[in-house]
KOLVO-460544 format. One record per residue: residue number from 1; x, y, z of N, C-alpha, C, CB in turn. Coordinates in steps of 0.2 Angstrom, whole numbers, always signed. Glycine has a CB too. Example, Ala and Ser with C-alpha at 12.3 -4.5 7.8 and 13.67 -1.06 7.14 Angstrom:
2
  seq  neast  nnorth    nup  caeast  canorth   caup  ceast  cnorth    cup  cbeast  cbnorth   cbup
    1    +66     -28    +39     +62      -22    +39    +66     -16    +39     +57      -22    +45
    2    +64     -11    +35     +68       -5    +36    +64      +0    +39     +70       -3    +29
This chain:
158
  seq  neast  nnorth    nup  caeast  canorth   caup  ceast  cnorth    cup  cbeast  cbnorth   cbup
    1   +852    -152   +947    +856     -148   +942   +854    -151   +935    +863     -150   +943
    2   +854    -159   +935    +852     -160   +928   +843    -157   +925    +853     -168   +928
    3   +840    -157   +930    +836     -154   +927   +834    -146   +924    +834     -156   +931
    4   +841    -144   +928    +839     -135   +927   +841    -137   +920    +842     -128   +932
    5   +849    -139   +918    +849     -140   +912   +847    -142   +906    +851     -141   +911
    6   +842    -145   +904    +837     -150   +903   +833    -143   +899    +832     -154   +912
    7   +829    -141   +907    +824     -136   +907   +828    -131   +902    +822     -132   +913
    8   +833    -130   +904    +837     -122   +901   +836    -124   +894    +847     -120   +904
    9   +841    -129   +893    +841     -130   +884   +833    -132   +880    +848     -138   +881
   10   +829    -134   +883    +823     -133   +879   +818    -128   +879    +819     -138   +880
   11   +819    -123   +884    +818     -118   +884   +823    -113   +878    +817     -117   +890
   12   +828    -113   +878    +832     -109   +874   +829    -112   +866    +840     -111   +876
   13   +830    -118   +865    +827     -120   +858   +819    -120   +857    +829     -126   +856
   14   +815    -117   +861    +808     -114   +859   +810    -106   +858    +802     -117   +865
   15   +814    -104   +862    +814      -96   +860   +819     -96   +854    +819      -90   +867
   16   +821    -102   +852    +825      -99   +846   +821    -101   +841    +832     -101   +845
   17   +815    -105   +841    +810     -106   +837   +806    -101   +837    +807     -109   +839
   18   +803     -98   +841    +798      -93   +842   +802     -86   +836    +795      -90   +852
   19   +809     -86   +839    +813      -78   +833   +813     -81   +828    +821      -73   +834
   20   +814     -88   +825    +817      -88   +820   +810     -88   +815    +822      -94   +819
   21   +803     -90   +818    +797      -88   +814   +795     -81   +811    +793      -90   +819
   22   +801     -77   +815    +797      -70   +813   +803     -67   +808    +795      -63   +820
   23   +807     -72   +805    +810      -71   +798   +808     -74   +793    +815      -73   +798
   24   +803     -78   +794    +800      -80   +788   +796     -76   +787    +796      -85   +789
   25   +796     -75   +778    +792      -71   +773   +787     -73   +772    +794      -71   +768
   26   +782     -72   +771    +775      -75   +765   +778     -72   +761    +767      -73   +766
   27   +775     -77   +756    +774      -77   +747   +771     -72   +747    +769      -83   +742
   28   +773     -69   +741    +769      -64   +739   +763     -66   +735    +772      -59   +736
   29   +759     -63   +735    +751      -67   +733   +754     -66   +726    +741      -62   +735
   30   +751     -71   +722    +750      -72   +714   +745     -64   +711    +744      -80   +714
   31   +748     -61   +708    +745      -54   +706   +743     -57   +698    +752      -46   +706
   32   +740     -54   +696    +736      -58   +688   +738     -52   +686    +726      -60   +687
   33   +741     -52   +680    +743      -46   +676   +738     -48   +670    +751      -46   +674
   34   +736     -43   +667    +732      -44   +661   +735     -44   +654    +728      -38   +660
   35   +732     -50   +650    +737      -51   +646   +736     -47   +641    +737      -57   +643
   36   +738     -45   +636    +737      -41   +631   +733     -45   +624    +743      -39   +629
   37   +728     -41   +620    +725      -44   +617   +727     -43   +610    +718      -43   +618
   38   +730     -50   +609    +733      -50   +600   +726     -51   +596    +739      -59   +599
   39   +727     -48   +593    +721      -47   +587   +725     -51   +581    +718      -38   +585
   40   +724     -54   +575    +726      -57   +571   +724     -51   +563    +723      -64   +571
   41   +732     -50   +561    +731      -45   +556   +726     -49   +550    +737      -41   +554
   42   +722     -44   +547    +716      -48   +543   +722     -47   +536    +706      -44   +542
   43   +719     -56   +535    +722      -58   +529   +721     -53   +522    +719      -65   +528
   44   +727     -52   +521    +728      -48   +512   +722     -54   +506    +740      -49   +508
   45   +718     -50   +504    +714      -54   +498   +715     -51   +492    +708      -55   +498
   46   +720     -53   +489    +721      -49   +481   +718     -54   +477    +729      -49   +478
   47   +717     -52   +470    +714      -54   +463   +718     -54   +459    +709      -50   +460
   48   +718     -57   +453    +721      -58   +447   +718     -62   +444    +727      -61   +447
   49   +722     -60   +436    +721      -66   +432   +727     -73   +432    +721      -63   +425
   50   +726     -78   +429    +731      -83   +428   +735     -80   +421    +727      -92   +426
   51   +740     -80   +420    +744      -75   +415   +751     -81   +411    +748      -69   +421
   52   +753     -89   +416    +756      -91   +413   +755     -99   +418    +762      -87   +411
   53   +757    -103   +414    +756     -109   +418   +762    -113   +416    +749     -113   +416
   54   +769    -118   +419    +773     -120   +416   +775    -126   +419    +776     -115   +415
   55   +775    -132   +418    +776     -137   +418   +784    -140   +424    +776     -138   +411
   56   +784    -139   +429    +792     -139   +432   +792    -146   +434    +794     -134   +440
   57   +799    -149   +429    +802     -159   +431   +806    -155   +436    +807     -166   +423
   58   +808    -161   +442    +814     -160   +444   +816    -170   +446    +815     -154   +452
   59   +823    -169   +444    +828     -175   +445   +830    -178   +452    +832     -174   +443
   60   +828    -180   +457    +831     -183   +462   +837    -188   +462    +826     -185   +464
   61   +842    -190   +463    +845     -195   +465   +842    -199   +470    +851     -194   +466
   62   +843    -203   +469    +840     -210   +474   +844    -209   +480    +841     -219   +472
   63   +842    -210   +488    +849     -212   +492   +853    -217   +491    +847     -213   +497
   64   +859    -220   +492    +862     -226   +491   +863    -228   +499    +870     -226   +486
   65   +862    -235   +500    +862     -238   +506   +869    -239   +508    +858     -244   +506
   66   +877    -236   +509    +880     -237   +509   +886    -243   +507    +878     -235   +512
   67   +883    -246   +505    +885     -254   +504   +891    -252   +497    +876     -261   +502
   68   +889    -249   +493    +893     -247   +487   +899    -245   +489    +890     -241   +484
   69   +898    -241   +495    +904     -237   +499   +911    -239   +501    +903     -235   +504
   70   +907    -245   +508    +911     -250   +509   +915    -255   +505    +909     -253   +512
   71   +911    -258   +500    +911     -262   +495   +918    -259   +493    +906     -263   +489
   72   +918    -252   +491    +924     -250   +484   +929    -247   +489    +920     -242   +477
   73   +927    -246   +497    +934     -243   +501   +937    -250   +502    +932     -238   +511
   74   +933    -256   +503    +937     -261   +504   +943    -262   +497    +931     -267   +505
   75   +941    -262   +494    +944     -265   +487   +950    -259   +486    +937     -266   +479
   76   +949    -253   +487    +952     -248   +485   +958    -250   +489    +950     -241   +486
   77   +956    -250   +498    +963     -252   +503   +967    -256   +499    +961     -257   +510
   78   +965    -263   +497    +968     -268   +493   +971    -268   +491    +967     -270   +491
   79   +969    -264   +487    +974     -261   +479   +977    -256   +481    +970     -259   +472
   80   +979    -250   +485    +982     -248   +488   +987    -249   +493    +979     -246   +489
   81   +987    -256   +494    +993     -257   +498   +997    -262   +495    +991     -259   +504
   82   +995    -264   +489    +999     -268   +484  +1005    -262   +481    +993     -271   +476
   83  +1003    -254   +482   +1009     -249   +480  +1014    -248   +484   +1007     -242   +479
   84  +1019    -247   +484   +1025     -246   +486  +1027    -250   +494   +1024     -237   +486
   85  +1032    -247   +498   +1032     -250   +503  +1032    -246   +508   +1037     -254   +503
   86  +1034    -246   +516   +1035     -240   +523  +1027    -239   +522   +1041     -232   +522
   87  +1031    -234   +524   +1025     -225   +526  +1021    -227   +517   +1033     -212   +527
   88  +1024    -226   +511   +1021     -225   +506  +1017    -230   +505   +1025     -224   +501
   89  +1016    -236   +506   +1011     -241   +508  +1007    -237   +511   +1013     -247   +512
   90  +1006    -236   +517   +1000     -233   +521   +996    -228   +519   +1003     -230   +527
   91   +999    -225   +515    +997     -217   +511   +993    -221   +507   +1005     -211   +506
   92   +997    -224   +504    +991     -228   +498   +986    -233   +500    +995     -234   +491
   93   +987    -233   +505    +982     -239   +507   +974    -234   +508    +985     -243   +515
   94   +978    -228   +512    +972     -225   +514   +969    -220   +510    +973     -223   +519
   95   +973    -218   +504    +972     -216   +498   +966    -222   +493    +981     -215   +494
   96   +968    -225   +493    +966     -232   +489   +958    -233   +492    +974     -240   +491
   97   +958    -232   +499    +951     -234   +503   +947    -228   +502    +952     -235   +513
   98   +949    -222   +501    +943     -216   +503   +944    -216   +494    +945     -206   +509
   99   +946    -216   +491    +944     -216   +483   +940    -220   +480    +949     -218   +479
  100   +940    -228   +483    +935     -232   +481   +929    -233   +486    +939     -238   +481
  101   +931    -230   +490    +923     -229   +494   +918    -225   +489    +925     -223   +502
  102   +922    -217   +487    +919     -214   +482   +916    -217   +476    +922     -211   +481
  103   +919    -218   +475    +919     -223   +468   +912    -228   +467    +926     -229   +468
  104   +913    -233   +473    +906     -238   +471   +902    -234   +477    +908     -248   +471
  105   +900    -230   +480    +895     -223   +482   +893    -223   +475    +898     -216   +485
  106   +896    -220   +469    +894     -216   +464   +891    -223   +458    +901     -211   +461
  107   +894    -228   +459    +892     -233   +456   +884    -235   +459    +897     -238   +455
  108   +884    -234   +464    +877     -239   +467   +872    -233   +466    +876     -242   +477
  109   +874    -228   +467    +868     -223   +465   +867    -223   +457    +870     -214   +468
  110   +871    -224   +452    +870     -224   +447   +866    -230   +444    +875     -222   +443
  111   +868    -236   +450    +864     -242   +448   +856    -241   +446    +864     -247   +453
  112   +852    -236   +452    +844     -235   +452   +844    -229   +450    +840     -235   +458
  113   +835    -230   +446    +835     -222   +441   +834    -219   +447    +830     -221   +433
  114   +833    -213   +444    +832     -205   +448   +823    -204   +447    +838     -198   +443
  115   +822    -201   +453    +816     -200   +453   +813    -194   +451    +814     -200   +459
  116   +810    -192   +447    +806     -186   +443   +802    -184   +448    +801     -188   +436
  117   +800    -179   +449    +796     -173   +453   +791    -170   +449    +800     -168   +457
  118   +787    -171   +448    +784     -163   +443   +779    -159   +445    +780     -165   +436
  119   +779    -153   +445    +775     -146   +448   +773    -142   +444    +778     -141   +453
  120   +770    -138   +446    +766     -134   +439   +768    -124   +444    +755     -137   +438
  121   +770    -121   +439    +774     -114   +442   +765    -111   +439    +783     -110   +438
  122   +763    -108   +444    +759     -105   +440   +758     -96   +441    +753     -107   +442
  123   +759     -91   +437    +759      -86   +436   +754     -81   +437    +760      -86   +431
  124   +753     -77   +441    +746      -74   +439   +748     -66   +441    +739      -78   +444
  125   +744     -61   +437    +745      -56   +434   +740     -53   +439    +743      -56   +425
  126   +745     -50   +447    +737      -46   +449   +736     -39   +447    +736      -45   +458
  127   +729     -37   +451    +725      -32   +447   +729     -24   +448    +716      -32   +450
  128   +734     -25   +452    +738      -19   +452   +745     -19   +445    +740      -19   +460
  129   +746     -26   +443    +750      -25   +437   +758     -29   +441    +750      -17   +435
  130   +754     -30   +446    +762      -34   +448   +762     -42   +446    +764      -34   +456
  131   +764     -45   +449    +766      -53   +445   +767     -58   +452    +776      -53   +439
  132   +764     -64   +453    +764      -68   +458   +765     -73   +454    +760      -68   +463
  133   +771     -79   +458    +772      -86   +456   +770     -89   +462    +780      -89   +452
  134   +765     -94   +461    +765     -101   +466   +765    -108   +460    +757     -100   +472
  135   +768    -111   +466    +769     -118   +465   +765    -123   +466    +773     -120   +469
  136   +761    -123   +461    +755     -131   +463   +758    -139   +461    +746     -131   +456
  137   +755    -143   +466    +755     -151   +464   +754    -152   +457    +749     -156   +467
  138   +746    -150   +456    +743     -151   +451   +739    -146   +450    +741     -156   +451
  139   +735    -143   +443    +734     -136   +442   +726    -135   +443    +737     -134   +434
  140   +721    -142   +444    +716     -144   +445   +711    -140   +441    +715     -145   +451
  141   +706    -135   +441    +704     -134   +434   +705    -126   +430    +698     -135   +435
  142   +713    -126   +433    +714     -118   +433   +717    -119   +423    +722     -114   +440
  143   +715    -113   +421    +718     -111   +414   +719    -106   +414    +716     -111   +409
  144   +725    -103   +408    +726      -96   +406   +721     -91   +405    +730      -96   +401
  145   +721     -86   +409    +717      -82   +408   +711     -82   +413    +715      -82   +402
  146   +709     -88   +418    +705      -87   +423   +707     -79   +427    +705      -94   +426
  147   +700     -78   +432    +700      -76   +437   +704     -79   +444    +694      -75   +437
  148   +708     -78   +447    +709      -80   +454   +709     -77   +461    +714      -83   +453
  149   +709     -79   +463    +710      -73   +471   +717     -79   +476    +697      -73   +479
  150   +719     -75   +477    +727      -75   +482   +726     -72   +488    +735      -71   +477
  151   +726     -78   +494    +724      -76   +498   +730     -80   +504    +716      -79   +497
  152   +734     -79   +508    +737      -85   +513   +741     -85   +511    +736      -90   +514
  153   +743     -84   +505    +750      -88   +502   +746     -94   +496    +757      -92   +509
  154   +739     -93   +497    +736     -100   +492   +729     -97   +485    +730     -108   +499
  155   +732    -100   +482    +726      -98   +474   +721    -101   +474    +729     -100   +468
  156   +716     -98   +474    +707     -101   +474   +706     -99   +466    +699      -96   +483
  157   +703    -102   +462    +699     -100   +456   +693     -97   +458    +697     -105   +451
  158   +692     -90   +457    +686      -84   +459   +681     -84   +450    +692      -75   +461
């Protein structure tokens, strides 16, 4: 008996092997789709003259290392809780801390000077009568009234 059982259940789990193989799928094969060919639209080359050249400063503030902040929230708390007494203490304390935080923030930044930036706006007059501005570092050997070509968004002296 023990054997026919034996037999029976390892036979039954090879037939339930053999059907459950014929539910397996294959992958479907990798199909290659063709990609589309991007062509790069050809760059716009306009001409001009240089028409105005103009000197741009800008003012930077320095970052402040926070230390100003603390420094003047500490001192503000301080003297904020020297006012009144209760709840109104508290109000002033924390009134007294974010005021002076502000406060020497604004002092430490005013302690270092401010950094100048300078650029040069340059103007140019293309040949259809319209008007382009770009922004250079430095203007290297352009002058009013040259030829230039505007190409990319950048100015080459032509």
């Amino acid at each position: 008996m023990r054997i026919f059982a034996s037999t029976s259940s390892l036979l039954a789990t090879g037939l339930l092997a053999c059907s459950l193989t014929g539910c397996v799928v294959a992958p479907p094969r990798a199909q290659v789709q063709p990609q589309p060919v991007v062509v790069a639209p050809a760059q716009r080359i306009e001409f001009g003259r240089v028409a105005n050249m103009e000197l741009l400063q800008t003012q930077e503030r320095p970052q402040t290392s926070g230390a100003g902040a603390v420094i003047g929230g500490i001192a503000g708390a301080v003297l904020g809780h020297q006012i009144g007494g209760g709840s109104g203490r508290s109000a002033a304390t924390v009134l007294g801390a974010f005021g002076g935080a502000i406060a020497g923030n604004s002092i430490e930044g005013n302690q270092q000077p401010a950094q100048v930036h300078a650029s040069y706006r340059v103007t140019v007059q293309a040949e259809d009568g319209s008007y382009r501005y770009f922004s250079v570092a430095t203007p290297t050997d352009l002058r009013v009234g040259d030829r230039v070509r505007m190409a990319g968004g950048q100015l080459y002296r032509y």
